[in-house]
Backbone as a chain_set.jsonl record, in Angstrom:
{"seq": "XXXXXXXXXXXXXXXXXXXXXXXXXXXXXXXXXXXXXXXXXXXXXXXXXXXXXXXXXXXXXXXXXXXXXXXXXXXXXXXXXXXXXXXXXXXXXXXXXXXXXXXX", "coords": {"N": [[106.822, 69.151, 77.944], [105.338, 66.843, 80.286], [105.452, 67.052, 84.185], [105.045, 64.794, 85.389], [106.491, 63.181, 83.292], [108.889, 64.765, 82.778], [109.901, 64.22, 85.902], [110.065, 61.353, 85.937], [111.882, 61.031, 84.007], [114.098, 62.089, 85.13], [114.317, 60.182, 86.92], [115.324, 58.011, 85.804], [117.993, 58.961, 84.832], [118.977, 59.163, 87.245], [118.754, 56.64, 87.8], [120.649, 55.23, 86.167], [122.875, 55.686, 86.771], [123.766, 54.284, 88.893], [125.319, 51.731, 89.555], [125.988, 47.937, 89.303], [128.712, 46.004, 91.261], [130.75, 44.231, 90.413], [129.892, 44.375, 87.393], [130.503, 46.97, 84.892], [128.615, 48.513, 84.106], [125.534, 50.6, 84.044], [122.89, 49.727, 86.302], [119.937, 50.502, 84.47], [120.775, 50.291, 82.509], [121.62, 47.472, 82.542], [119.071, 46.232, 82.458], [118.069, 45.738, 84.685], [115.851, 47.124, 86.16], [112.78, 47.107, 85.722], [110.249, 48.21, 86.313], [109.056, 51.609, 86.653], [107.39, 53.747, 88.51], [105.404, 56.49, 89.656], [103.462, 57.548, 92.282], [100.367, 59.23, 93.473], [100.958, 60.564, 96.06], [103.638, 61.141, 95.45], [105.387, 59.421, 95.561], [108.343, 57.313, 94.778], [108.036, 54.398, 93.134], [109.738, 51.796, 92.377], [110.765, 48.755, 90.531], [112.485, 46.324, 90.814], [115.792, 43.957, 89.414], [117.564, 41.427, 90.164], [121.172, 40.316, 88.673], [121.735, 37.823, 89.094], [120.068, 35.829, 92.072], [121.374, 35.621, 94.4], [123.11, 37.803, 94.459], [125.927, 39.139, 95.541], [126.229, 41.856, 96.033], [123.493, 43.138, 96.803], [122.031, 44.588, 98.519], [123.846, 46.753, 98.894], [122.747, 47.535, 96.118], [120.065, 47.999, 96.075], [119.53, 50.042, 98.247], [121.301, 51.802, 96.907], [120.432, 52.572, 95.307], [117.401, 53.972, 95.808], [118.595, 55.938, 97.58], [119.607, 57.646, 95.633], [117.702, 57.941, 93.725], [115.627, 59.069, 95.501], [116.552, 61.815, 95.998], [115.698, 63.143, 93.45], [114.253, 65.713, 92.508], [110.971, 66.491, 93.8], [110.267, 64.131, 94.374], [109.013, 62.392, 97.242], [109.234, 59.988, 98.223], [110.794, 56.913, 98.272], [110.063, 53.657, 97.23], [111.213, 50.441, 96.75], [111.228, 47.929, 94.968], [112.076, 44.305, 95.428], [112.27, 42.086, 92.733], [111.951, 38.529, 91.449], [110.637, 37.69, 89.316], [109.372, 38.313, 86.232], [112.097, 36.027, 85.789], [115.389, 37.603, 85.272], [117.21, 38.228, 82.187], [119.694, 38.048, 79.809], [118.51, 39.044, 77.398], [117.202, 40.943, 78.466], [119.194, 43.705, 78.348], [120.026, 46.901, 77.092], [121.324, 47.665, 74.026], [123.794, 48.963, 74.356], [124.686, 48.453, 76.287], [125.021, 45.742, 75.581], [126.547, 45.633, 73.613], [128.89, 46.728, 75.191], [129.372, 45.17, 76.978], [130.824, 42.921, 75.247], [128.492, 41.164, 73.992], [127.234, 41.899, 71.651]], "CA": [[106.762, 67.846, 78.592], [104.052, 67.201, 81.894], [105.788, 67.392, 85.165], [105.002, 63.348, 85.596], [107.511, 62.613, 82.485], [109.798, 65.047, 83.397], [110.402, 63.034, 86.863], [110.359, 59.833, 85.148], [113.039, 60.303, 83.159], [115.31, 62.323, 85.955], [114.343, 59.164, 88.208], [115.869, 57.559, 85.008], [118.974, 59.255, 84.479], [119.63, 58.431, 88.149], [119.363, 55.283, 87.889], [122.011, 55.223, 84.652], [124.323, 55.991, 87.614], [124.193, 53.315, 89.69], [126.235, 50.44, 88.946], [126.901, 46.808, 89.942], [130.341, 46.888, 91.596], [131.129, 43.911, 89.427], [129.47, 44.765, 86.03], [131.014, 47.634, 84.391], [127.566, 48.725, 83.117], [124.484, 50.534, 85.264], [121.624, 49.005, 86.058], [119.038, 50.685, 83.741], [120.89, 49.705, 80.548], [121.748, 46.249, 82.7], [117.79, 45.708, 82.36], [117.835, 45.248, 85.885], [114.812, 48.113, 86.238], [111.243, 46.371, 86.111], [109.145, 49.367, 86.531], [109.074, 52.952, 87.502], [105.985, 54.234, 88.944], [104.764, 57.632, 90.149], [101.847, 57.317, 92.909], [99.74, 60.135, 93.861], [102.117, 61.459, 96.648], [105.221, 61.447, 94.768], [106.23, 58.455, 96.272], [108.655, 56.511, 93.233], [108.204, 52.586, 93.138], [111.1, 50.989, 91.081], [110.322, 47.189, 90.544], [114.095, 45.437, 90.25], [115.679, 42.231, 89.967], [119.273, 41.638, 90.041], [121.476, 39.303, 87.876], [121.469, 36.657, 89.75], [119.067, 36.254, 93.381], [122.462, 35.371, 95.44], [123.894, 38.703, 94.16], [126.041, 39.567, 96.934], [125.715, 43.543, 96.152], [121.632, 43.075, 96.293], [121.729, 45.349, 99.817], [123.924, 47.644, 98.287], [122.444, 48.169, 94.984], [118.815, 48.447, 96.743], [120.263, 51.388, 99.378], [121.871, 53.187, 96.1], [119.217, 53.486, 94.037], [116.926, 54.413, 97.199], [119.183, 57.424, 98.3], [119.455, 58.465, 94.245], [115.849, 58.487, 93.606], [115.183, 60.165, 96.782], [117.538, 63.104, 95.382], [114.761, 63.5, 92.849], [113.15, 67.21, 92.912], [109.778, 66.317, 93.952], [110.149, 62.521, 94.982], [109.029, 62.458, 98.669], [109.703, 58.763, 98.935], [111.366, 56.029, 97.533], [109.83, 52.202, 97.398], [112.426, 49.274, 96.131], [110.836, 46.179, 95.143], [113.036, 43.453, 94.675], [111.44, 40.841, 92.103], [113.234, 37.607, 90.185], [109.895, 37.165, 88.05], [110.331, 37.502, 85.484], [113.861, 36.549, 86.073], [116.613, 38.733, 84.49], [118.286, 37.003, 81.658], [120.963, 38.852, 78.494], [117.913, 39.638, 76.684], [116.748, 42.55, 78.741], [119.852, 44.535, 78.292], [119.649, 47.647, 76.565], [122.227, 47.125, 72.791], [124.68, 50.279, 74.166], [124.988, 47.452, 77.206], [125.42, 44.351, 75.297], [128.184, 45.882, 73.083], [129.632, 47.216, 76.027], [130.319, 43.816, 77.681], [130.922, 42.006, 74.263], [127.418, 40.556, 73.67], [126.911, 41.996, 69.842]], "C": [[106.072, 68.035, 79.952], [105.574, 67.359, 82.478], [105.983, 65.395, 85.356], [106.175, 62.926, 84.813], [108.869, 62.999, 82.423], [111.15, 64.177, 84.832], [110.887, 61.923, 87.069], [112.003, 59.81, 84.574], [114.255, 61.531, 84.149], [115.169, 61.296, 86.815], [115.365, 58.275, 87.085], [117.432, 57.453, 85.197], [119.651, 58.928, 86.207], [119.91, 57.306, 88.61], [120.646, 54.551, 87.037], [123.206, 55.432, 85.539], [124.769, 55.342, 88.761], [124.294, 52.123, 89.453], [126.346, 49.349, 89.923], [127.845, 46.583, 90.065], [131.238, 45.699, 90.671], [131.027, 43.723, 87.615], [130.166, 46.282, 86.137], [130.184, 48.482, 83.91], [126.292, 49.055, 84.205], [123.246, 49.804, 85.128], [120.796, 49.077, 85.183], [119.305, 50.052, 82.83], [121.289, 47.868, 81.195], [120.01, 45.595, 82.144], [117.245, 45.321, 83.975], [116.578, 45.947, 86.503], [113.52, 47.533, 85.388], [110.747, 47.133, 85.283], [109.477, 50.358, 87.315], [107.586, 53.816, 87.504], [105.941, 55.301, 89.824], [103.527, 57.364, 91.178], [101.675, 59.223, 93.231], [100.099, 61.329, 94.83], [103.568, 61.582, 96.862], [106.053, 60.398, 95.069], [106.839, 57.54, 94.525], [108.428, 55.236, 93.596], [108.811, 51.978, 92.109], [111.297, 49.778, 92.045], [111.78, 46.909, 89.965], [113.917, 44.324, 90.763], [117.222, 42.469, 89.881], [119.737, 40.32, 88.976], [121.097, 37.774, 88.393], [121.064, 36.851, 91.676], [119.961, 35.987, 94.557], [123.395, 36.628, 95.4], [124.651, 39.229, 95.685], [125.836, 41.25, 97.176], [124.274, 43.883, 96.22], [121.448, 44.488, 97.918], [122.395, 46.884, 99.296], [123.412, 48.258, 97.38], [120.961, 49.008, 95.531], [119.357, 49.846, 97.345], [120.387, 52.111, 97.971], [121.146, 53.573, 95.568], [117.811, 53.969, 95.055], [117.078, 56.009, 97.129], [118.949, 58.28, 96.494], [118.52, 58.592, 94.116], [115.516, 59.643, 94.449], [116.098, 61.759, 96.124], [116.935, 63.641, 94.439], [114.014, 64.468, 92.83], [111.916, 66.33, 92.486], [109.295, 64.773, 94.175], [110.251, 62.893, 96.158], [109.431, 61.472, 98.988], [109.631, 57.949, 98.413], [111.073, 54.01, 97.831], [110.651, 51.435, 96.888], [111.726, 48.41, 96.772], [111.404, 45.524, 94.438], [111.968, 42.218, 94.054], [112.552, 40.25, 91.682], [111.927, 37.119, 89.206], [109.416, 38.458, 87.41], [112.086, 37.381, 85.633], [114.619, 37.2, 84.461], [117.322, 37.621, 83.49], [118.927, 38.434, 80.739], [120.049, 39.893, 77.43], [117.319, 41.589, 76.6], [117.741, 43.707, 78.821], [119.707, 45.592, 77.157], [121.078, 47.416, 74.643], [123.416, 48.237, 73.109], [125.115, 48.906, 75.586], [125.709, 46.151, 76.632], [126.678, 44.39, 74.48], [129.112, 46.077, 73.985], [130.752, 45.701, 76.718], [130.2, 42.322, 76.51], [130.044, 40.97, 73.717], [127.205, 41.085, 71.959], [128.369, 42.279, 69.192]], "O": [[106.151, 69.058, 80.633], [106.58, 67.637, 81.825], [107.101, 64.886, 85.43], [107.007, 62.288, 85.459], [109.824, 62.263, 82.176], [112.327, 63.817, 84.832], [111.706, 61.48, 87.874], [112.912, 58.985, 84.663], [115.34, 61.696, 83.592], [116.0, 61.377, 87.719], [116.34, 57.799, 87.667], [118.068, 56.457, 85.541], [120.791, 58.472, 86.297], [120.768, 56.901, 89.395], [121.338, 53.573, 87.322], [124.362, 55.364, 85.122], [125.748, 55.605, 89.46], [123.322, 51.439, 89.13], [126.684, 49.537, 91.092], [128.486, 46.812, 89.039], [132.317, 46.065, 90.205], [131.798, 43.152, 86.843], [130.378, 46.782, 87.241], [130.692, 49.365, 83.219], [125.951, 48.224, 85.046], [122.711, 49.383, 84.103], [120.503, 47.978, 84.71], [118.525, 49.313, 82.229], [121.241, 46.991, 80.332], [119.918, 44.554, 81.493], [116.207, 44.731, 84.274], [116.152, 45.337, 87.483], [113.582, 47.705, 84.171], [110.676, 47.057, 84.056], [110.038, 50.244, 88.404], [106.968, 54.342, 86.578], [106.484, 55.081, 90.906], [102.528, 56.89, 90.636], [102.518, 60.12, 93.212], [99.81, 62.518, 94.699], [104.331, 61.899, 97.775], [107.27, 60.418, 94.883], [106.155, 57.256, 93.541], [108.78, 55.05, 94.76], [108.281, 51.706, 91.032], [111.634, 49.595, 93.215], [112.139, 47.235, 88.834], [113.163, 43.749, 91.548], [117.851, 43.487, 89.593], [118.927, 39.501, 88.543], [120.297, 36.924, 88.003], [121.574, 37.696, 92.411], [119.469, 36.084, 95.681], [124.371, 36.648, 96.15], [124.041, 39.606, 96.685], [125.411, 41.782, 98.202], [123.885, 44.92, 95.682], [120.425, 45.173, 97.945], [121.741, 47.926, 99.268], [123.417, 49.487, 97.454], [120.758, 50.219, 95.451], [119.557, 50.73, 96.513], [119.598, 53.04, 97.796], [120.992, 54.751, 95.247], [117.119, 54.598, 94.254], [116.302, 56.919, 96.836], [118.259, 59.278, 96.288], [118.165, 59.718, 94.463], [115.225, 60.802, 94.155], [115.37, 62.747, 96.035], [117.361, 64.773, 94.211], [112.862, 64.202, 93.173], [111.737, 65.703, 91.442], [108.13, 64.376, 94.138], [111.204, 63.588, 96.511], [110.093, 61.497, 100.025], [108.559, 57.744, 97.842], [111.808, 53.292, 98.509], [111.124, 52.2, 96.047], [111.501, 48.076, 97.936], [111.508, 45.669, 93.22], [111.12, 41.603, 94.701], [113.668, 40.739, 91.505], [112.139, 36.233, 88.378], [109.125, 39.479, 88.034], [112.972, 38.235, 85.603], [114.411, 37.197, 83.248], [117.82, 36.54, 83.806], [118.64, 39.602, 81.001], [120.405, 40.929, 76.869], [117.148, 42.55, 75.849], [117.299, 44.74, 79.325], [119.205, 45.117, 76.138], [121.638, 46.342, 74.861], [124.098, 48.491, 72.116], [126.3, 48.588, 75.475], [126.725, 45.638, 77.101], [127.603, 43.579, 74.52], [130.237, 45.65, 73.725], [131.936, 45.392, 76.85], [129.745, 41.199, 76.728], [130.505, 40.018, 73.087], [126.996, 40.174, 71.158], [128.489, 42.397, 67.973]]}, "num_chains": 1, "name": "protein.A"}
């Protein structure tokens, strides 16, 4: 596996570990994760949205997944862009998510 896909999917698995403090369920498999992008000097750019754009954890969640990324062998620096388009709806949850919180 490159070195690029490697990164990807430990920027991944750190995101699988940061949770909304009232969902039960982390973000990645929430669907709440956009995009994850590599630039040229390692910098990560993870495109989120949150459930809803009044979320009151939106400062927290941003910050956690920030500091986790950054913890990334070979991530120098961590971008968080908050989007609501497309907004977030039930669909984009992952099916290990939607069983989880009684959707299938």
């Amino acid at each position: 596996m490159n070195e690029f896909l490697e990164r990807e999917e430990k920027i991944v698995e750190m995101l699988r570990t940061v949770y909304d403090p009232e969902i039960p369920v982390n973000i990645y498999d929430l669907g709440l994760i956009y995009s994850i992008e590599l630039t040229d000097d390692n910098t990560a750019v993870i495109e989120m949205t949150l459930t809803a754009p009044s979320c009151p954890a939106a400062d927290f969640l941003v910050e956690d997944v920030r500091q986790k990324v950054a913890s990334v062998e070979g991530v120098s620096d961590v971008d968080v862009r908050l989007v609501f388009e497309p907004e977030w709806d039930k669909d984009r949850m992952s099916e290990e998510a939607k069983l989880q919180l009684g959707f299938l």
